[in-house]
Every structure is written in C-alpha cells, then in structure tokens.
C-alpha positions in Angstrom: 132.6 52.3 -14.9 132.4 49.0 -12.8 129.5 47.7 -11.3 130.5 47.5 -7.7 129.8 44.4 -5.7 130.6 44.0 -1.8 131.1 40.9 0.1 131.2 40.7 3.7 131.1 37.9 6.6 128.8 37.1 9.3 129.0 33.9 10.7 125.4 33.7 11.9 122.3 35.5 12.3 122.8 37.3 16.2 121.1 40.5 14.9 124.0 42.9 16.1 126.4 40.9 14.0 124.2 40.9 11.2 123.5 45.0 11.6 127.2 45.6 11.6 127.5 43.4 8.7 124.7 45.0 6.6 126.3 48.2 7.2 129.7 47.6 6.6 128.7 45.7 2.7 126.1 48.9 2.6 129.0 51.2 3.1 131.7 49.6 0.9 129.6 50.5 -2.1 128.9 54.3 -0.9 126.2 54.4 1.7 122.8 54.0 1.8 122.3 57.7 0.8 124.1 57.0 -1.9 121.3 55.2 -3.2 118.4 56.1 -1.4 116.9 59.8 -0.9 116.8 60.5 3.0 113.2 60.8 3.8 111.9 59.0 0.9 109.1 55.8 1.2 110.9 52.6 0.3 109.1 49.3 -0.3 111.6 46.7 1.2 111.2 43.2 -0.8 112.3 39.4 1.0 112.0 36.0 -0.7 108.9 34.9 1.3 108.5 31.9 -0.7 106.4 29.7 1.4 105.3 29.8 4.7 108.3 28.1 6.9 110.3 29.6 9.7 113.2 31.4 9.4 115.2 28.1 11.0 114.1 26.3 7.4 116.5 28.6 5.6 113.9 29.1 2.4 113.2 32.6 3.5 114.9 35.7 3.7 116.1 35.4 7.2 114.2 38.3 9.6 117.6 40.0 11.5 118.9 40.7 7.5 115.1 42.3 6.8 115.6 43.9 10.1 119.1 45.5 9.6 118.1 47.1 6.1 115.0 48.6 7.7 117.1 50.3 10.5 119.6 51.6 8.2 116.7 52.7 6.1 115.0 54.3 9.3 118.8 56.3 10.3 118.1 58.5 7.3 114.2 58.9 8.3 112.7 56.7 5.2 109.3 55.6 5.4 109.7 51.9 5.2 107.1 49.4 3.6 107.6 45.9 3.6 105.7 42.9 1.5 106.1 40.7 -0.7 103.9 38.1 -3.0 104.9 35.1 -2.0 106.1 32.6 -5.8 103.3 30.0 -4.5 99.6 29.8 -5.2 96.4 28.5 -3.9 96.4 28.6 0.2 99.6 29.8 0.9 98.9 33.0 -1.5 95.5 33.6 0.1 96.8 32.9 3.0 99.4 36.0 3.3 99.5 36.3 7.1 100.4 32.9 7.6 103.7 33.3 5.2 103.9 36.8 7.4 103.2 35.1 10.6 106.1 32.2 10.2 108.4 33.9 8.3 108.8 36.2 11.2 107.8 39.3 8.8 105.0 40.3 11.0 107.3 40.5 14.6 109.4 43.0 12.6 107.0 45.2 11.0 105.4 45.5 14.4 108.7 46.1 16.6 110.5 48.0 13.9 107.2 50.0 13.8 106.6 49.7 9.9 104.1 49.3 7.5 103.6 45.4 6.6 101.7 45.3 2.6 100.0 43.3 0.6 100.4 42.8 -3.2 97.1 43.0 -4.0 96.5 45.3 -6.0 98.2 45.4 -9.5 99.1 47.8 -12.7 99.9 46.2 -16.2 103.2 46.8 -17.3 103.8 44.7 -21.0 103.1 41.1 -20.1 102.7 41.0 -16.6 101.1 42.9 -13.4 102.8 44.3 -10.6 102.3 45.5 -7.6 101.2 49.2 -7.5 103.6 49.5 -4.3 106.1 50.1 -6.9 104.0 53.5 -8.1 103.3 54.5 -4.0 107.4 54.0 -3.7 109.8 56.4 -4.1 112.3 53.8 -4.3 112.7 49.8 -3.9 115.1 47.3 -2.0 115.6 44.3 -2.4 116.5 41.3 -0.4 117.3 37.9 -2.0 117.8 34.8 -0.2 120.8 32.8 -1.7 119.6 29.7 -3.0 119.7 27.4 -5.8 116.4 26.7 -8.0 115.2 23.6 -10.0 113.7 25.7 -13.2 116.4 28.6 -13.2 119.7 26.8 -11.4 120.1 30.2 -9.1 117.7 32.7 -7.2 118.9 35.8 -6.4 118.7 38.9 -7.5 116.9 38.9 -10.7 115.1 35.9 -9.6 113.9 37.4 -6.6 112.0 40.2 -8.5 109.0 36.9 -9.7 107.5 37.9 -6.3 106.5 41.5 -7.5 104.2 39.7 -9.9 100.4 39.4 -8.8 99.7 36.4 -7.4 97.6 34.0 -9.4 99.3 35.5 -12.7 102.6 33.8 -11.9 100.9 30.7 -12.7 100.0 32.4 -16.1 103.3 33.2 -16.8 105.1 29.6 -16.0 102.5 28.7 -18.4 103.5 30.6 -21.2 106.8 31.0 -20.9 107.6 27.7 -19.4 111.0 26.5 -21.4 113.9 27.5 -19.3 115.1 29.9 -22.0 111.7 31.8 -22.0 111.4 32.0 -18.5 114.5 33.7 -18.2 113.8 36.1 -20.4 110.9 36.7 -18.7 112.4 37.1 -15.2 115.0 40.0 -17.1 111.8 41.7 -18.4 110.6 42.2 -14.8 114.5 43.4 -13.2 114.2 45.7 -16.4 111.0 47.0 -15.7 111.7 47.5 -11.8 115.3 47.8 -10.9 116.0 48.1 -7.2 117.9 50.7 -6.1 120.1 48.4 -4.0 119.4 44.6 -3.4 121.2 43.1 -0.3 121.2 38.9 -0.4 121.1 36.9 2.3 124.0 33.9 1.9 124.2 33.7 5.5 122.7 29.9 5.6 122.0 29.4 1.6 120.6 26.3 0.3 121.9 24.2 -2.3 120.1 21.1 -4.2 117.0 20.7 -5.2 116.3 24.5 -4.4 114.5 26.7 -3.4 111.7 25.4 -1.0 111.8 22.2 1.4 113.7 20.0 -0.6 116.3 21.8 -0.7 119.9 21.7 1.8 121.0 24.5 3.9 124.6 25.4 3.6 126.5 27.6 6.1 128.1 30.3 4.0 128.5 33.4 6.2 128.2 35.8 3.8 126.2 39.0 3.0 126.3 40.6 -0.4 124.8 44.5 -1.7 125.4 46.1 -4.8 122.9 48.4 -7.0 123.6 46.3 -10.0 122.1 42.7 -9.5 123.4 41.2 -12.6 126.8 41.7 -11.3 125.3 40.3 -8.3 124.0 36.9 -9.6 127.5 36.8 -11.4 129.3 36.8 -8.2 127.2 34.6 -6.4 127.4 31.7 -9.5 131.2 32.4 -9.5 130.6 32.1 -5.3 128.7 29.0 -6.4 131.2 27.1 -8.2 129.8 27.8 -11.8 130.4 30.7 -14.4 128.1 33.5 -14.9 126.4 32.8 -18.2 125.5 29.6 -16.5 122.7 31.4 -15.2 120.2 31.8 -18.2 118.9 35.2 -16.7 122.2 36.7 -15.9 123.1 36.1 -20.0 120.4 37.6 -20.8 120.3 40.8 -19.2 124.2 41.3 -19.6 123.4 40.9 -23.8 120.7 43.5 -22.6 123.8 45.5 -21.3 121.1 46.1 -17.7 124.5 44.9 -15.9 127.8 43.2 -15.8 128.3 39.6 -16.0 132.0 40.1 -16.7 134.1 39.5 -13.6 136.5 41.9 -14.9 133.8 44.5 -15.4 132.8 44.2 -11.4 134.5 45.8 -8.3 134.4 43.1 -5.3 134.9 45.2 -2.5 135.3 43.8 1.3 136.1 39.9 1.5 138.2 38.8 -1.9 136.3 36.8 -4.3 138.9 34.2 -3.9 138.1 34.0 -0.1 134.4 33.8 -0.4 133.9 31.0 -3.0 133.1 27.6 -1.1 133.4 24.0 -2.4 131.1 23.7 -5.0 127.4 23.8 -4.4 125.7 20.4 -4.9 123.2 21.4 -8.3 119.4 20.4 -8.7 119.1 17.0 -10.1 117.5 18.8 -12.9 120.7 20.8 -14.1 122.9 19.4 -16.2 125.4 22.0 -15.8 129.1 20.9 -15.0 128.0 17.4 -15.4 128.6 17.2 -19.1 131.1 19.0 -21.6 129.9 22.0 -22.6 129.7 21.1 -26.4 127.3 18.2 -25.5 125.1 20.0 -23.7 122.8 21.5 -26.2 122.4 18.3 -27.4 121.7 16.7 -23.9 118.8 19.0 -22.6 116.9 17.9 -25.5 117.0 13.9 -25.0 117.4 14.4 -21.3 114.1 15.1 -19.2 113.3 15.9 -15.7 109.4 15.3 -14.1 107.7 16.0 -11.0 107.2 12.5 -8.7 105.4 12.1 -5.1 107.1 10.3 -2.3 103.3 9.2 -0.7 105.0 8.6 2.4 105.8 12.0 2.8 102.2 13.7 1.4 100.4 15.3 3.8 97.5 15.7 0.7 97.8 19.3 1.5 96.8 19.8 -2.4 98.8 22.8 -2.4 100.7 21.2 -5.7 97.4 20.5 -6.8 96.4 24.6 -7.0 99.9 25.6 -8.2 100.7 23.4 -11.7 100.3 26.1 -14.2 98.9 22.9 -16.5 96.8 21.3 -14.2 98.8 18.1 -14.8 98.2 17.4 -11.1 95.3 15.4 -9.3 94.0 13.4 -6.4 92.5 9.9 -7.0 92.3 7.7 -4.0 93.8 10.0 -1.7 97.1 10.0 -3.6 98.3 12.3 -5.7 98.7 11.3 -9.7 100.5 13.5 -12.3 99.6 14.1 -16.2 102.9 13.7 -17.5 100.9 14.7 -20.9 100.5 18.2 -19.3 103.4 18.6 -17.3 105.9 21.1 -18.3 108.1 20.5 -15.7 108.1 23.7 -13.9 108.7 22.3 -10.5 106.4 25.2 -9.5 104.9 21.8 -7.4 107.6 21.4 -5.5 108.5 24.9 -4.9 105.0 24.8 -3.2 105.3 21.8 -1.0 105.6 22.1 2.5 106.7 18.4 3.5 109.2 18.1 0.9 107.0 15.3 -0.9 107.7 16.7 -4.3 110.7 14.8 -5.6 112.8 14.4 -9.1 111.8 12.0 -12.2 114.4 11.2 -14.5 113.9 9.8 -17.9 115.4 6.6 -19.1 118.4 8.7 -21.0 119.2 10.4 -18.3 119.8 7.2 -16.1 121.5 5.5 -18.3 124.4 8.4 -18.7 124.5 9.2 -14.6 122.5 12.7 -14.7 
C-alpha cells in the first residue's frame, strides 16, 4: 500500500487560513481520527530551535502549532506541547525564553494546554528521550521546512533530534559526527518514536545556510501531513529541487523499509507535486549536492572541507557557540572568538546556535579552486 502524502496551500500565516489549511491536508489523508484515538493525551512536537520570533522563520510558526492543537481538542485529546530545543548551554537552560519568543507560551495559555519540559529522560539504545513519550498515548509532530548545513534537509526525521535530552545531543554530534553516522543516527530516533502523523510547516521555509539565523526565508505557501515521514522528506527534497536519496536520512530509513522514498510508492493527494515544486532551493555552502556529477562526488567530499569561521563584526560574544561545539574546538581570547580547527568536526552545531548570524562558512583551498 502507498504511503500517502498531502500537499495543500496557504499563502500566509492569518490563523483562519492556516486552520482550514491544516484541516483540509489532515483530511486528505483520512482524518485526524484516523490516526489519533479521540480522547487520548498527545504530546505535540515543533522545531523550537533557538529562541527567535516567529517573524525569523527558524521556528515552527505558532498559528500551524495552533491549528493542530484545535483539531486535536475537536476530538477531546489532552494535548501537551514541548519540545527540547537542538541548542545547548543558555538557550537550553533557558527553556522559557525559546517558549516565551517562539510564541509557544501565548498558545499553551489561550488554547488552554499543558506547555512541558524535556527534562526528564529514559534510555532507549544510544540515546535518552523524553519520558513524555511514555506519559503519551500518541505523538505529533510538526517540522519546520528548512534546509540544514550537517544533514542538507530538516524535516521530518530530522525534526525528531529535539526528543533527545538536552546536553546529550552534544554527546551524540560527538560520536557520530560524519554525515553518514549522523544520519543513521537521526533514523535510529524516527525508528524508535514514530509519530503518529507529522504536519510541516513550508509556509515561509528557509533555504541556505540552514536552519538557524543564517539561513534565507523563502515564501512557499505550502502545508504538508502524512503518517509516513520518510515519504515526507522525499516529497519535500523532490519539492526542493533535489532527489530523495539525496537526503542521507531518508536512504537510510527507506533501506530500513520504515517508509517510502520512491515517488512511485507515495500518494500526493491535494495540490500536484508538479504544482508545488519551486525553483530550486539555494543549498548550504557546505553541500556539494548538484554542484558536481554524481560519479565525482564520493571522491569530492573527501578532498573538499567545510569549517566554522566568525564574522567579529557581527559577534555579540554571546559564547553560546562556545557551550555548544561537541569538541570544544571553540574559545574566547581577547574578546574574540578563535576556533581549534584541530578539534573541529565541522558540525556547524555553532552556528545552528548563534543568534546574530555570526557563524559563517570556511572553505578549504580545494574547494575554492573548483567553485564549491
């Protein structure tokens, strides 16, 4: 049977338009009772990855959080939303900040909800998560189209990092720090905690040097649910300009057969696929995808490296790059920051952390004298 995959526009974020927009890609795939249990507890998920407005686009916006949690409340579910945000040091102990700006904590209070922490954890294989997934019946997700330095996409799989306990993410960009490793990594977590239905935001999505301030919004007007979130990273690379097993973690959990990457394994129901793609997304500096022949590539990545750098100018000193590297290849000497390349690993967890969009791309010699 196909793995069904709806597609729906909604050309900005007025929260009526996005409500009848969440319900109509909801209800092209079956209904929300068709994948929730009426009167069940649900833990709803965003991508709260830093603490920035909504208007910043590097957040799930509020009115789609908003529309899942009323369509969650018409069948009387108990609704708990959280998330633990993919950054470290302040803005991690600092949760009510990211809930504050992120405009979480306005709509757990006037939608009358529980807002939760991720602070408590149970060990499942090589990584924590939060225990919210035990309190649960069930779990939604909600992914906020964007692209990503270290993994090209984030999106559905990708959005699952954030169940992770907080200071162990920086354990696991440690250890599994090659792109290949990480992915796998990331499809360990979606295997371990499926959600029952993931709805992304690609209202505004980002493209570049994804997914925090460096990044560039791009209006795409579209909202995307589907229970099987390989088939949805596959759409949304294919919505993306690329193919699906250019995603590392979308191959890998289709050769785990936990979802389709095959386009003509996938229902698109609502808006044609055709319709929906856009021009090309503009790719982190760091991928080399669709910038070299595919036979060459293998070959590239190897000889071809990407670093961390600091535009001083645009440091605040925050030191929030400082508490995040993995490697502690980071540190302050004369009030300016100075990397280790020695210990970098070239995560870009740095720059996913940076609030002033400070954190910028180092190429190596190879790759500026090909173009890349």
């Amino acid at each position: 049977m196909n793995s069904q995959v709806s597609i729906v526009k909604c050309k900005n974020y007025e929260p009526a338009l996005v409500l009848q927009a969440t319900k109509q890609a909801i209800e092209l795939i079956g209904g929300i009772s068709g994948f929730i249990r009426p009167k069940s507890k649900v833990l709803v998920k965003p991508n709260l990855l830093v603490a920035k407005e909504p208007e910043f686009g590097i957040t799930t916006h509020p009115e789609v959080v908003r529309s899942v949690i009323k369509i969650l409340k018409e069948i009387d579910c108990s609704v708990y939303l959280g998330d633990g945000p993919s950054v470290w040091g302040n803005q991690a102990e600092n949760i009510d900040e990211v809930y504050e700006k992120t405009g979480m904590k306005l709509i757990a209070r006037q939608e009358d909800i529980e807002l939760v922490r991720f602070d408590k954890r149970r060990w499942r294989g090589k990584f924590p998560l939060t225990t919210w997934l035990d309190s649960c019946d069930y779990f939604v997700s909600i992914p906020k189209l964007k692209t990503h330095d270290l993994t090209i996409l984030t999106g559905a799989v990708k959005n699952l990092f954030g169940l992770v306990s907080g200071t162990y993410k920086t354990e696991l960009h440690k250890r599994y720090f090659a792109k290949e490793d990480f992915a796998k990594i990331l499809v360990d977590i979606y295997a371990e905690a499926k959600p029952a239905l993931s709805v992304v935001d690609g209202i505004v999505a980002m493209e570049g040097d994804g997914p925090g301030t460096s990044g560039k919004l791009r209006n795409l007007s579209l909202l995307l649910a589907g229970a099987d979130g390989v088939a949805l990273d596959s759409i949304l690379a294919l919505i993306m300009g690329l193919e699906s097993d250019d995603i590392l973690s979308t191959k890998e959990a289709a050769k785990r057969r936990l979802g389709q990457a095959d386009i003509n394994s996938i229902s698109v129901l609502g808006e044609r696929l055709e319709d929906a793609k856009a021009e090309p997304f503009l790719l982190p500096t760091t991928s080399i995808k669709k910038k070299l022949p595919r036979p060459v590539i293998e070959l590239a990545k190897k000889l071809i490296k990407y670093y961390p750098r600091v535009e001083q100018d645009n440091c605040t000193r925050c030191a929030a790059c400082i508490e995040i590297c993995p490697n502690k290849a980071i540190s302050m000497n004369n009030n300016r920051i100075v990397f280790d390349y020695s210990k970098c690993i070239a995560c870009f967890c740095c720059q996913e952390a940076c609030l002033s969009s400070a954190i910028k791309v180092k190429k190596s010699l190879l790759a500026k004298m090909v173009g890349l």
